[in-house]
C-alpha positions in Angstrom: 154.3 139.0 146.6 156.4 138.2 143.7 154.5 138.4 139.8 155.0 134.2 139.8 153.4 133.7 143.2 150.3 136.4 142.1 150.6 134.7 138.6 150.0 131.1 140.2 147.2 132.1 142.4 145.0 134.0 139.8 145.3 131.3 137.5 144.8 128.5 140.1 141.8 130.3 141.0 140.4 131.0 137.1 141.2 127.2 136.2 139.6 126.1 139.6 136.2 128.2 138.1 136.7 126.7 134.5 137.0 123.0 136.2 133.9 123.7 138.3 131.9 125.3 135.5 132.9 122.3 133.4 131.8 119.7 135.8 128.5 121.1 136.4 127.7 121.3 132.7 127.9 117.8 131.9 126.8 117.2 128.1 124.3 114.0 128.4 122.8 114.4 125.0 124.3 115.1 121.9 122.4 118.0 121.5 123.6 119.7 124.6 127.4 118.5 123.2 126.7 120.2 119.8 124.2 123.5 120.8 124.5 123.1 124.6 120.8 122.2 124.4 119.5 124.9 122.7 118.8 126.8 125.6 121.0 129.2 126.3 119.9 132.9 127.1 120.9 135.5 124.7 122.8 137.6 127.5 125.0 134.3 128.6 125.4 133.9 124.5 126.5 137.3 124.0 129.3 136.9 126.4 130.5 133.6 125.2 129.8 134.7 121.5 132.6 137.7 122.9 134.8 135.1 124.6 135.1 133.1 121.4 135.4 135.7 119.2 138.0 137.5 121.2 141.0 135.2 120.8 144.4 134.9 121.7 144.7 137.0 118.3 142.5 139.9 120.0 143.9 140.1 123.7 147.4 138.9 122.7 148.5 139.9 119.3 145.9 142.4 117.7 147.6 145.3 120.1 151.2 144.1 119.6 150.3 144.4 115.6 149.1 147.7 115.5 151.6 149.2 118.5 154.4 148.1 115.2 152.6 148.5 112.2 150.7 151.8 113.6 148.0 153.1 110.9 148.3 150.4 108.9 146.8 147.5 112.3 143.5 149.7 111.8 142.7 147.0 109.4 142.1 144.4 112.0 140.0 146.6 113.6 137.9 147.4 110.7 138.1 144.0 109.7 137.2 141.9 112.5 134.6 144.2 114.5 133.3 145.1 110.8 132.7 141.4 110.4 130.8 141.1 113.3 128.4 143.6 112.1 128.0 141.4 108.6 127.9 138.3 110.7 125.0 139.7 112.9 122.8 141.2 110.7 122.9 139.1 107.5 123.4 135.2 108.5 122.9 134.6 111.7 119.1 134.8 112.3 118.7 132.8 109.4 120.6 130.1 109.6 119.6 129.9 113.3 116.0 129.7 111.8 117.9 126.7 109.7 118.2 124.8 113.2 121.1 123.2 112.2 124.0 122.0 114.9 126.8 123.2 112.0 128.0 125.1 109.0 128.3 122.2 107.1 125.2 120.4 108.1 123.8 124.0 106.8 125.8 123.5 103.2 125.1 119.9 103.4 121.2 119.7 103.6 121.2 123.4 101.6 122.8 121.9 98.9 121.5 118.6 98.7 124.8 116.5 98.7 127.3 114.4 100.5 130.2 115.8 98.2 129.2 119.2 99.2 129.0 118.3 103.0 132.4 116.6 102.5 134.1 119.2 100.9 132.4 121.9 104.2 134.2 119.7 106.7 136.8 119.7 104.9 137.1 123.3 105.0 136.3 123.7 108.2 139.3 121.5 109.4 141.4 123.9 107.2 140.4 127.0 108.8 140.0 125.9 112.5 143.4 124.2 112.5 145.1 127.3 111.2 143.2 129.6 113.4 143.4 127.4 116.9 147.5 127.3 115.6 147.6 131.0 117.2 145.5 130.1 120.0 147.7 127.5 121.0 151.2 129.7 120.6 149.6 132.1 122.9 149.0 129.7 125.6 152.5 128.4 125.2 153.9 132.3 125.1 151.9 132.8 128.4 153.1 130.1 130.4 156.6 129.7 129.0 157.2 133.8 130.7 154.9 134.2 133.7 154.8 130.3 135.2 158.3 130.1 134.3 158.2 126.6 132.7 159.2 125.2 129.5 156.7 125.8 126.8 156.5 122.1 126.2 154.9 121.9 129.9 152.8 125.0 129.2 152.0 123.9 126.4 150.9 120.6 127.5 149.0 122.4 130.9 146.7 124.6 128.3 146.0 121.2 126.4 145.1 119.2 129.7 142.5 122.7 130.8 140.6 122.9 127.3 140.4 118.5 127.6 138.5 118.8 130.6 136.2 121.4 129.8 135.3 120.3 125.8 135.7 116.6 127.0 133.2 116.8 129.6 130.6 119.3 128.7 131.1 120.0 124.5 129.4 123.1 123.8 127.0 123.3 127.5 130.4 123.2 129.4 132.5 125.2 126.6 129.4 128.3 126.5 129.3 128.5 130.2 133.2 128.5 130.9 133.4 131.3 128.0 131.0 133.5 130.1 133.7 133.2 133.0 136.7 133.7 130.6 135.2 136.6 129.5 134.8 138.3 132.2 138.1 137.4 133.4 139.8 138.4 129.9 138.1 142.0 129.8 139.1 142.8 133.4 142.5 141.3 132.5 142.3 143.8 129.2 140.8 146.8 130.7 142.7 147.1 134.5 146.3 148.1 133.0 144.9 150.3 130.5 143.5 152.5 133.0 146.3 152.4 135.1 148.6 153.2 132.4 146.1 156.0 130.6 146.6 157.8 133.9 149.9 157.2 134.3 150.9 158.6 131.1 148.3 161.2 130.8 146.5 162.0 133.5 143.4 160.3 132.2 141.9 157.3 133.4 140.0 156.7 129.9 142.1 155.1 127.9 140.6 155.6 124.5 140.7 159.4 125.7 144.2 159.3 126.7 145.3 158.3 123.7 144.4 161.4 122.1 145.5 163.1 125.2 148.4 165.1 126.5 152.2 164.1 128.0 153.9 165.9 129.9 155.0 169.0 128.7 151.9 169.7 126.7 152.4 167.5 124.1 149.9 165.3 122.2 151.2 161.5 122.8 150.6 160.9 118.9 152.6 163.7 118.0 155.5 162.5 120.4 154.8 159.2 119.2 155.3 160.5 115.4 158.4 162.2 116.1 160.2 159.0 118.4 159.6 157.1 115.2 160.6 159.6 112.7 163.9 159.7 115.0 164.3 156.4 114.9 163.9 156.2 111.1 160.6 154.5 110.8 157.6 156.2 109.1 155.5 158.2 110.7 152.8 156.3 113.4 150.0 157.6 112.2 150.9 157.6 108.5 150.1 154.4 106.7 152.1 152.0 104.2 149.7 149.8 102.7 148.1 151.0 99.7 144.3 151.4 99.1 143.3 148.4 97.5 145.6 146.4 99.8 143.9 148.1 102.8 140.4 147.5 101.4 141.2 143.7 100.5 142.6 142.7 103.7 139.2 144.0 105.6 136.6 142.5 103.3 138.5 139.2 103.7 138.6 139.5 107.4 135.2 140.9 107.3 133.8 138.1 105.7 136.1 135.5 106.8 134.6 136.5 110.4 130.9 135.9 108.6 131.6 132.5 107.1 133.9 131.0 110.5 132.0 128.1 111.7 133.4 128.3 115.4 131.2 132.0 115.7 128.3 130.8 113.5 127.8 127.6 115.9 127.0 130.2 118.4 124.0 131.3 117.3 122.6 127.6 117.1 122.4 127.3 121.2 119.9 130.3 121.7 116.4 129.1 122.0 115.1 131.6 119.0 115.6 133.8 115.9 115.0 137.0 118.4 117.7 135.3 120.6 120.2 135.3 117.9 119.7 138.6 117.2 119.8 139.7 120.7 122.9 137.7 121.4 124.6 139.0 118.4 123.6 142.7 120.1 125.1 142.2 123.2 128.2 140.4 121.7 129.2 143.3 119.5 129.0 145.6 122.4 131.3 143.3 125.0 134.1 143.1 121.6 133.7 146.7 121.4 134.8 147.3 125.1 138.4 145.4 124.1 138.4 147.0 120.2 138.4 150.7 120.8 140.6 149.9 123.9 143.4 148.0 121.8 144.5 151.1 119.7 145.1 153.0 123.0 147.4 150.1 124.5 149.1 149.8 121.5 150.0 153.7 121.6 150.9 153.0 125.4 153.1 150.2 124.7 155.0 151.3 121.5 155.8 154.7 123.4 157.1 153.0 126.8 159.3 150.7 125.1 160.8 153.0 122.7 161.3 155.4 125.6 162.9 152.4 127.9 165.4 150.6 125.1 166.1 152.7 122.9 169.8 153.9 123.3 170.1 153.1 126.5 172.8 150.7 127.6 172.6 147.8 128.3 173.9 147.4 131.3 171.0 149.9 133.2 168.2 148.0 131.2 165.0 147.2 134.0 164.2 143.9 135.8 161.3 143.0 132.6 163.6 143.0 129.5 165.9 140.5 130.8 163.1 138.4 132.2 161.7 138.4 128.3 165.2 137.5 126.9 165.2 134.3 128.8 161.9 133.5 126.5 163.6 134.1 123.3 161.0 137.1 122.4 163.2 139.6 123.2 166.8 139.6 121.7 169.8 142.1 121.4 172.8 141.5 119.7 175.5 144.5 120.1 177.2 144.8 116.5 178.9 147.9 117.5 180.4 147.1 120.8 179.1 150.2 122.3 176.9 148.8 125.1 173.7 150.2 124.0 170.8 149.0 122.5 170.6 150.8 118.7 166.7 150.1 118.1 166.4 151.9 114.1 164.6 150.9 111.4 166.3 149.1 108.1 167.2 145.2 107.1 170.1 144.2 105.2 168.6 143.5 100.9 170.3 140.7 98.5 168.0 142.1 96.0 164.6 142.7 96.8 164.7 140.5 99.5 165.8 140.4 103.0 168.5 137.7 104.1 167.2 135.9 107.4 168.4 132.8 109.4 165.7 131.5 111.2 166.5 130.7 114.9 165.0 128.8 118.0 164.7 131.4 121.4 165.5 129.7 125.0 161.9 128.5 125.4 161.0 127.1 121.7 160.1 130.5 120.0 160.6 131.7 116.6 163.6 134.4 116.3 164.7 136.1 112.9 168.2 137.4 113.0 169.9 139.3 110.0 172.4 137.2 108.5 175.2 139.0 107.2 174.7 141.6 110.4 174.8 144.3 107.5 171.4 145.9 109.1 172.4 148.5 112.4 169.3 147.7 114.3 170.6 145.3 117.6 166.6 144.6 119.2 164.6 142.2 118.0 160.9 142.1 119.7 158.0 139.6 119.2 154.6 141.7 118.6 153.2 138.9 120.8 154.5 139.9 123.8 153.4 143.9 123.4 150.3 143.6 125.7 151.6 141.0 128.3 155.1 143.1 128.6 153.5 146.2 128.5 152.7 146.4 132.3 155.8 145.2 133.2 157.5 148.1 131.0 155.0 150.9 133.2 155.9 149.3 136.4 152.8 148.5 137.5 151.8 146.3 140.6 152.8 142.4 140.2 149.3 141.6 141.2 148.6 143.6 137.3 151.1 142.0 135.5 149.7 138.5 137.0 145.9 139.3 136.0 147.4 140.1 132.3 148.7 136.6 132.0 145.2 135.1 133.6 143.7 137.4 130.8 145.6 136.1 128.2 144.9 132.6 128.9 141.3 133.1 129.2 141.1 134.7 125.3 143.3 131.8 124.0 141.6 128.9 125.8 138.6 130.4 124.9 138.7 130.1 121.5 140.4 127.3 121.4 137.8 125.2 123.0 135.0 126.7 120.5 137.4 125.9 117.4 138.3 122.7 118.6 134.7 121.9 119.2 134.1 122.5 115.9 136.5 120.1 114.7 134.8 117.6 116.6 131.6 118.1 115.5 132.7 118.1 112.0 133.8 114.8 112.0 131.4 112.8 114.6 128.4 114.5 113.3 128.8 115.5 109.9 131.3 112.8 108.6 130.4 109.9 110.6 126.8 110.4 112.0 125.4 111.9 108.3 127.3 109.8 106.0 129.7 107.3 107.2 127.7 105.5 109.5 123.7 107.0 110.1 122.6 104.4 112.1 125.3 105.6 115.1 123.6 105.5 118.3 123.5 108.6 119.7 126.2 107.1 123.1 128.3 106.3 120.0 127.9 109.7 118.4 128.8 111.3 121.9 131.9 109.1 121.9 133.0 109.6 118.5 132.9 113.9 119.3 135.0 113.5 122.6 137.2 111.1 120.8 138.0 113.5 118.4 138.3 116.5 120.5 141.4 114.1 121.3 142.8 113.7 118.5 141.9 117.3 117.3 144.1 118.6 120.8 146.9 116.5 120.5 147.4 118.1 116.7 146.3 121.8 118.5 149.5 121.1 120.8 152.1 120.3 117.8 151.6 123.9 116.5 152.0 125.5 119.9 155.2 123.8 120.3 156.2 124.6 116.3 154.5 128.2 116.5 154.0 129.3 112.6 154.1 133.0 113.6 152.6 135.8 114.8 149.4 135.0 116.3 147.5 137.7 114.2 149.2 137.2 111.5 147.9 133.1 111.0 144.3 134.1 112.5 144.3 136.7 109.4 145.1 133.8 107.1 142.2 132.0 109.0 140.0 134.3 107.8 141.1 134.4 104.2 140.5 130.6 104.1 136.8 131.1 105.6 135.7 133.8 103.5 137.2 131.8 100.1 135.5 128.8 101.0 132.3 129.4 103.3 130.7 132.8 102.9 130.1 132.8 99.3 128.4 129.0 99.8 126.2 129.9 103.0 125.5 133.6 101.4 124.1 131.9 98.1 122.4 129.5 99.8 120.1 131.9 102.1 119.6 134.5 99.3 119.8 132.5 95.8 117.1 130.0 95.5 118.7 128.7 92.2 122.2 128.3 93.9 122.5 124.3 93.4 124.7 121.5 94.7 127.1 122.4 91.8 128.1 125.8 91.5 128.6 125.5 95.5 131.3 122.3 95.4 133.1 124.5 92.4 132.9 127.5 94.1 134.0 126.1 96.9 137.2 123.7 95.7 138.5 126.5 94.0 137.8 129.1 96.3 140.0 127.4 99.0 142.4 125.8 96.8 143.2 129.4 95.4 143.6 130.8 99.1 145.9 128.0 100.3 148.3 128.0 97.2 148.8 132.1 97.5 149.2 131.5 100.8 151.9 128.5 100.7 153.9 130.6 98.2 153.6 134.0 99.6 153.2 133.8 103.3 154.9 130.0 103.9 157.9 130.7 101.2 156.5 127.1 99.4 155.9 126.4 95.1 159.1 128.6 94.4 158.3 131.7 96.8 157.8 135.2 96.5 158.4 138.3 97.0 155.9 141.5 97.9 156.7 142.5 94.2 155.2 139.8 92.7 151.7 139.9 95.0 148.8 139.2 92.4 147.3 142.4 91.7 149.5 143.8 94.8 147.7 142.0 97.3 149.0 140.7 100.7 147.9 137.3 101.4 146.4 138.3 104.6 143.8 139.9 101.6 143.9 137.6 99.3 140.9 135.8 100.9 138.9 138.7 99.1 140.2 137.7 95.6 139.4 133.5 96.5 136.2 134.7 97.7 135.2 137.0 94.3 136.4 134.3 92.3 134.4 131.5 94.4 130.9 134.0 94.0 131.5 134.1 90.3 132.4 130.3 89.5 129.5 129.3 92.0 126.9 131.6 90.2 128.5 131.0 86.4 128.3 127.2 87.0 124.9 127.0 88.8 123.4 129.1 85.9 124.8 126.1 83.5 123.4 123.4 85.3 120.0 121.9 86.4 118.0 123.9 89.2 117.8 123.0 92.6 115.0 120.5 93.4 111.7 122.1 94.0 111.3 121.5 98.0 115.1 122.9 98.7 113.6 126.4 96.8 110.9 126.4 99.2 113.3 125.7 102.1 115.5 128.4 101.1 112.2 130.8 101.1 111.2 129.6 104.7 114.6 130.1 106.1 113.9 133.8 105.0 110.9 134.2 106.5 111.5 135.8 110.0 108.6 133.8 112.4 107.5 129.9 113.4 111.0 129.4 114.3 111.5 126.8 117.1 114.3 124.6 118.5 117.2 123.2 116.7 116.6 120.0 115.4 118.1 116.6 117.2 120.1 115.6 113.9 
């Protein structure tokens, strides 16, 4: 059978599953809509903790990043999994002893204030609107190439899925579909890297084969290494970035993955503190399957398609790279008329910086084409499309390259659903149900979430038809925004009983407000621009999060220290919440 025909029934069959699941995990209360109940069991969490985590960004993008930027990707690896490890071991028993159904009905009641619960969902729409943006051009790369449809339809088909199943069930339905798309996604992950370990070096194991031998004897790295060096790019395994860069960019995504609220709502559906810590256990293990797997893929991939494209002509090019062109993510222009593709590094300069023309592909997608043609490299390739391509480039069965795309829609939907949940919740519970209108009956609270899980989707489906990116790339920026913002605030408030209402508003309006301006200027070319040589202390926006977030601990702390305490009972509650027994269910409200 052809890849569409295997393509169309392995994701039939997934979104029949994620229908059913979603159907038989009706929310009827608000509490199963916001915690799914409270009852989940830590295994089940685990897995749709791992779902939710591993987004569009992990399956999709994170490989494609690191199979370009070699070395220098390692710092989404030590930055998200990292994270993880922060997240589990130093806030999520406690503010799952906190009972609360969000992060900021935790900053709200912790700090004693509307203004401070107003400014959290504020923050939280920031960060979940940027980080679903990825999810949502993933969807749209993954139907737009193996469904063969315009991405406005797939686009539109990934909205109508997530609908039914955050619509229906909120977080019961959502948790329960995650432990399918899980193990859908890490079969999806895991099949072609075996196959193509093997393939390439005799061993099934891919994190093995990548430090394995070709043939010929050769270590793949080392042939790796030299293909680029021949191509004139650096070195794979040699690195760019300097130190401090390096460092800043995985403390932001490290705590950016500590203070996002779609993860830290996870911990809220387990029955008991020993259940979050359980469920945070078996969710670092599941990532890890995918994380130390994603380096060898990216090794795979980079070598395969340098092998395949490079100064070949065009003419002889296989079946997949013409089937990728028609998307947009692939693109060759011949500038010397000699028929083959001249894949090298360089990019024309006017001064420091390079001259683009932006550009729409066939499908909607994002190209960047030289402008005065001064550069000699002809390909341009999307990272995105490293892992879905990449077992079309080893010629793998159709029924492979199918389960990829099922794969890739799990991780994307996944996450999606979580963050858009969160959005929800954000404004039905914490804006409407705590301060706009407390007398809500709880029918009217249930109708005020779905309602904006409507409105929330409809915005979701805008960015995947006006992608902003590289799906990486704007999850990093995610993570910035959530560690200037949230960690510093939900640290303070477990650990620093004299943390007040104050110093956490400051801390936080200027956290965020620091994050999104570098961000607009460096990363979205608005307020004037910028170039790499004018970074603040030569720091990549992608790590500037660790800057808002130093800033936010020391204008929180300096401006609590000036202010009155914290009343007497919230000092208390801060010491309970630290105190590891008597915890019971989350609370209703």
């Amino acid at each position: 059978m052809s890849v569409q025909t295997w393509t169309w029934i392995l994701v039939g069959i997934t979104f029949a599953l994620y229908f059913g699941i979603a159907i038989w995990a009706r929310a009827g209360s608000t509490k199963e809509f916001y915690v799914a109940g409270g009852g989940v069991s830590p295994l089940a969490n685990g897995m749709a903790t791992a779902a939710d985590w591993m987004s569009a960004a992990s399956f999709i993008s994170m490989a494609g990043i690191i199979s370009f930027a070699g070395y220098d990707g390692s710092v989404y690896l030590m930055g998200w999994t990292g994270g993880y490890v922060l997240l589990a071991l130093l806030l999520a028993p406690y503010l799952r002893k906190f009972g609360k159904f969000t992060v900021p009905d935790f900053i709200g009641d912790r700090y004693y204030s509307h203004t401070a619960r107003t400014v959290a969902v504020f923050c939280a729409l920031i960060v979940s609107f940027t980080y679903v943006a990825g999810q949502m051009r993933g969807v749209g790369i993954v139907f737009s190439q193996f469904l063969q449809v315009e991405i406005v339809w797939g686009v539109l088909i990934g909205m109508t899925v997530v609908l039914v199943f955050a619509f229906l069930g909120g977080m019961k339905g959502i948790t329960y579909t995650q432990v399918a798309q899980y193990c859908v996604l890490i079969f999806a992950f895991m099949v072609p890297a075996f196959f193509i370990s093997m393939q390439m070096t005799g061993n099934i194991i891919p994190q093995i084969g990548m430090g394995g031998t070709v043939e010929g004897g050769e270590f793949l790295l080392d042939k790796l290494d030299k293909l680029h060096v021949q191509l004139g790019f650096n070195e794979y395994t040699s690195g760019t970035k300097s130190t401090w860069d390096v460092f800043a960019i995985t403390l932001a995504l490290m705590a950016g993955t500590a203070g996002l609220p779609h993860v830290i709502v996870r911990f809220f559906t387990v029955p008991k503190v020993k259940d979050a810590r359980k469920s945070a256990g078996y969710a670092l293990f599941l990532i890890a399957i995918l994380y130390t797997t994603a380096p060898a893929i990216s090794v795979f991939s980079r070598t395969n398609l340098i092998e395949t494209v490079s100064e070949k002509n065009y003419s002889e090019i296989p079946e997949w790279f013409k089937n990728w062109e028609n998307t947009g993510l692939i693109s060759w222009t011949d500038k010397n008329g000699d028929g083959k593709i001249q894949y090298i590094a360089g990019n024309a300069l006017d001064g420091k910086k390079p001259i683009y023309i932006e550009a729409r592909g066939t499908h909607g997608e994002r190209l960047i084409s030289n402008a005065n043609m001064a550069t000699i490299n002809e390909l341009y390739v999307d990272r995105d499309i490293m892992v879905l391509a990449n077992p079309e480039i080893a010629n793998l069965p159709n029924w492979v390259i199918a389960l990829v795309a099922a794969g890739g829609l799990a991780a994307a939907l996944s996450t999606a659903a979580g963050l858009l949940l969160v959005i929800s919740t954000s404004v039905s519970h914490d804006l409407i149900k705590k301060q706009l209108k407390p007398d809500i009956s709880e029918k009217g609270e249930l109708l005020a979430a779905r309602l904006s899980i409507l409105g929330a989707i409809i915005i979701a489906g805008y960015f995947g038809l006006n992608p902003p990116g590289f799906v990486a790339a704007v999850v990093a920026l995610a993570f910035g925004l959530a560690a200037a913002s949230f960690f510093p605030a939900i640290i303070l408030g477990i650990f620093d009983k004299r943390m007040n209402k104050e110093g956490a508003i400051a801390g936080m309006v200027v956290g965020i407000c620091l994050m999104l301006f570098y961000m607009m200027k460096y990363k979205l070319d608005m307020f004037g621009g910028g170039t790499k040589e004018d970074w603040w202390f030569g720091t990549s926006p992608e790590g500037f999060g660790t800057i808002a977030m130093l800033v936010n601990f020391v204008i929180s702390v300096v401006v609590s220290r000036l202010t009155a305490a914290p009343p007497v009972e919230v000092q208390q509650m801060v010491e309970s919440i630290r105190i590891p027994s008597g915890a019971g269910e989350a609370s209703d409200h």
